[in-house]
N, C-alpha and C positions, 0 to 999 in steps of 0.2 A: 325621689323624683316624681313627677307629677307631670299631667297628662300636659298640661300647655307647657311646660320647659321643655318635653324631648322636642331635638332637629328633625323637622320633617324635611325628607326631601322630593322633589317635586321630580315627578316623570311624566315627559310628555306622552300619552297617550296614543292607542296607533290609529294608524287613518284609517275609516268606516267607508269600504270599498263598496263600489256597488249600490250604491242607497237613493239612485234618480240621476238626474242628469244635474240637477241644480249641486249636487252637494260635493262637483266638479270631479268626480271619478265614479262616474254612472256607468250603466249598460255594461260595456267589456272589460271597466278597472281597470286601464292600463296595461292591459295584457294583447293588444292590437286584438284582431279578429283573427280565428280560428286557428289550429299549428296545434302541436304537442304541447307548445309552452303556455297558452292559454287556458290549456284544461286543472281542471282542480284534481287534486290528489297528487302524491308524490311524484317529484322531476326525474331525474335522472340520477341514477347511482353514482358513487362517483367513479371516474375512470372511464365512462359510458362514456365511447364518441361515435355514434350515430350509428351501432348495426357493425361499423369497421373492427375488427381484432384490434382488443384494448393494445397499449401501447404496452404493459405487464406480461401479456401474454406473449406479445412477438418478440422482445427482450429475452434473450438465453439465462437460465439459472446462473446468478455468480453471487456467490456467500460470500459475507465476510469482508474483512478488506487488508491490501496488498501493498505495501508501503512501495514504491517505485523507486527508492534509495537503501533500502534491506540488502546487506550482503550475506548472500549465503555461503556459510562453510562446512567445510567436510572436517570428520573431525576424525582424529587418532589420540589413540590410549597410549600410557605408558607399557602395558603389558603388551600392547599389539609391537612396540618397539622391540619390548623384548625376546619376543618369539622370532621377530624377523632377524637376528643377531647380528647385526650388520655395525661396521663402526660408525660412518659416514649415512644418514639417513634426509633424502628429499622428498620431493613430490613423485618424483619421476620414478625413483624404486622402491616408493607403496604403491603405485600403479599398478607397476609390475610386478609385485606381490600380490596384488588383488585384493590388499588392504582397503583401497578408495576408488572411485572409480574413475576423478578424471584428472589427470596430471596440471591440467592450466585454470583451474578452480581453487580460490585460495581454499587456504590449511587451515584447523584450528589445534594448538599439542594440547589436550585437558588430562590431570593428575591422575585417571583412575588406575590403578595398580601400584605396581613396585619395579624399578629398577637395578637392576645391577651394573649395566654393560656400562662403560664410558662412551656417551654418544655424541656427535658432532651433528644436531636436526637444520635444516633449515624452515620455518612454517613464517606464513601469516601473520599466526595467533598464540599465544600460549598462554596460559592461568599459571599462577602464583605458584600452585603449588607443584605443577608439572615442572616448571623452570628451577626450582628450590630441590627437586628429586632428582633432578638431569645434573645440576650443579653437583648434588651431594656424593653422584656416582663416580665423580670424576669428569663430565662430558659438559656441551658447551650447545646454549640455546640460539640460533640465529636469526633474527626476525627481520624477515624482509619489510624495503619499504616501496612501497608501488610509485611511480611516478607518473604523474598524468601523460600523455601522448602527445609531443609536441607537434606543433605546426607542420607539416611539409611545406618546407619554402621550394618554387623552382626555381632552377637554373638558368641565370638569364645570361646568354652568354653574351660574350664583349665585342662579338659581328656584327650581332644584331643592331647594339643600339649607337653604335658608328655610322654614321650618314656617309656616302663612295660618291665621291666626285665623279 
């Protein structure tokens, strides 16, 4: 390769501020008369808005992020089942056991332990292998299914919409 083949490419060059009046951006260069913004040297940091508490700082700490459709659940062990010895197990008496803490937050049943008792659960949630341990005991996994919250229709009664002579 040789000097006249490489592609030169062409940059325009920057404007020569300040060089007279004739060379169309004389005296103040475009930076109006006097102010912060016409001084030379570094402008403004960023985030800088005028002396006011940046917008970062009046903003409260919050890390991270929070999915606004994440269901959280409370979760129970096989073993926690088994200490509670109970045939029939729901939300309502691990509450009351003090297994979980709130009766109306869904459930999740996870495998960890061993089984014996034949259990009848109702949860949420349950993993593979807790449903397969509950099966093998003899017991039966029941998994609810939520149903969205229907409409409130009102009552419109048949008085009303009768016109009385």
């Amino acid at each position: 390769m040789k000097v006249h083949e490489l592609k030169t490419t062409k940059t325009k060059s920057d404007r020569r501020l300040g060089r007279g009046i004739s060379a169309g951006q004389g005296k103040t260069a475009g930076r109006g008369t006097k102010g912060q913004n016409s001084r030379t040297g570094s402008k403004f940091k960023p985030g800088f808005e005028g002396g006011q508490t940046k917008l970062a700082q009046r903003l409260p700490k919050a890390r991270g992020f929070r999915s606004y459709t994440r269901k959280e659940y409370q979760v129970i062990n096989l073993d926690d089942i088994q200490t509670l010895g109970k045939k029939i197990v729901n939300a309502s008496i691990l509450a009351q056991a003090g297994l979980i803490r709130k009766a109306n937050q869904p459930l999740k049943l996870l495998g960890d332990g061993t089984i014996v008792l034949a259990v009848t659960i109702t949860v949420d949630k349950a993993s593979k292998s807790a449903v397969e341990a509950i099966q093998k005991a003899g017991g039966k996994v029941v998994i609810k299914t939520r149903t969205e919250k229907e409409p409130i229709q009102k009552a419109i009664k048949t008085s009303d919409t009768k016109k009385t002579k």
